[in-house]
C-alpha positions in Angstrom: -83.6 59.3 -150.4 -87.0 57.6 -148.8 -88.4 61.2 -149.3 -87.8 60.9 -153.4 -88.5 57.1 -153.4 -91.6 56.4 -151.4 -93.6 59.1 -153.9 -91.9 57.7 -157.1 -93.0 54.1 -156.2 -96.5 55.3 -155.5 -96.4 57.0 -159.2 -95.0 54.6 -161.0 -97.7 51.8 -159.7 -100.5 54.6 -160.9 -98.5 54.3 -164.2 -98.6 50.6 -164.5 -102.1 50.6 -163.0 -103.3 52.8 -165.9 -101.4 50.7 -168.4 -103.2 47.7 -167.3 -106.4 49.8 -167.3 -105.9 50.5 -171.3 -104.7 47.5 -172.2 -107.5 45.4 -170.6 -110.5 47.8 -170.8 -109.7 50.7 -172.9 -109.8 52.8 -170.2 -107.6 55.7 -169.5 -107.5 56.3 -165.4 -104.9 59.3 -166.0 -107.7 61.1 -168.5 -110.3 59.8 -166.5 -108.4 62.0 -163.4 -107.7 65.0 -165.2 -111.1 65.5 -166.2 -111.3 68.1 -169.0 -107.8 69.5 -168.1 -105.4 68.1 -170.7 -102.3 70.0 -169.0 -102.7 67.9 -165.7 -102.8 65.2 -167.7 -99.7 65.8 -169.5 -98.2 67.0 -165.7 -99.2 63.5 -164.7 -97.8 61.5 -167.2 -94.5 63.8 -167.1 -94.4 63.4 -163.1 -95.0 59.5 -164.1 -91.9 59.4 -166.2 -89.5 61.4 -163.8 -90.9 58.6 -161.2 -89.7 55.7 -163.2 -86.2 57.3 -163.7 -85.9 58.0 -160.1 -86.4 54.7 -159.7 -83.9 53.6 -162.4 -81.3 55.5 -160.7 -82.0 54.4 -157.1 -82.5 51.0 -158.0 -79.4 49.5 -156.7 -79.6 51.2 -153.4 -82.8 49.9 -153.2 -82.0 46.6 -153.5 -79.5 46.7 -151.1 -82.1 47.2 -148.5 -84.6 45.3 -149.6 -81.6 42.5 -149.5 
């Protein structure tokens, strides 16, 4: 489980990291990364999403040890 949950946490911060990014400076950090490659950007933002529902579905075993 830490092997799927440490990574997932890392992407999802990158995720709300470049949210913040947008919102505050019209900056995108993901396009920013990907340069002039618009299929690692979409890879990014798909490994983003697959993060976050990792994280949705581990969430209450996660809790129990952060408890």
């Amino acid at each position: 489980m830490k092997g799927l949950i440490l990574p997932s946490l890392f992407l999802v911060i990158i995720g709300a990291l470049n949210w913040l990014l947008i919102g505050l400076l019209q900056f995108n950090l993901v396009t920013w990364i990907a340069g002039r490659f618009p299929i690692i950007e979409t890879i990014i933002y798909v490994l983003v999403g697959v993060a976050g529902i990792i994280l949705i579905l581990f969430y209450g075993k996660i809790a129990k040890e952060l408890l």
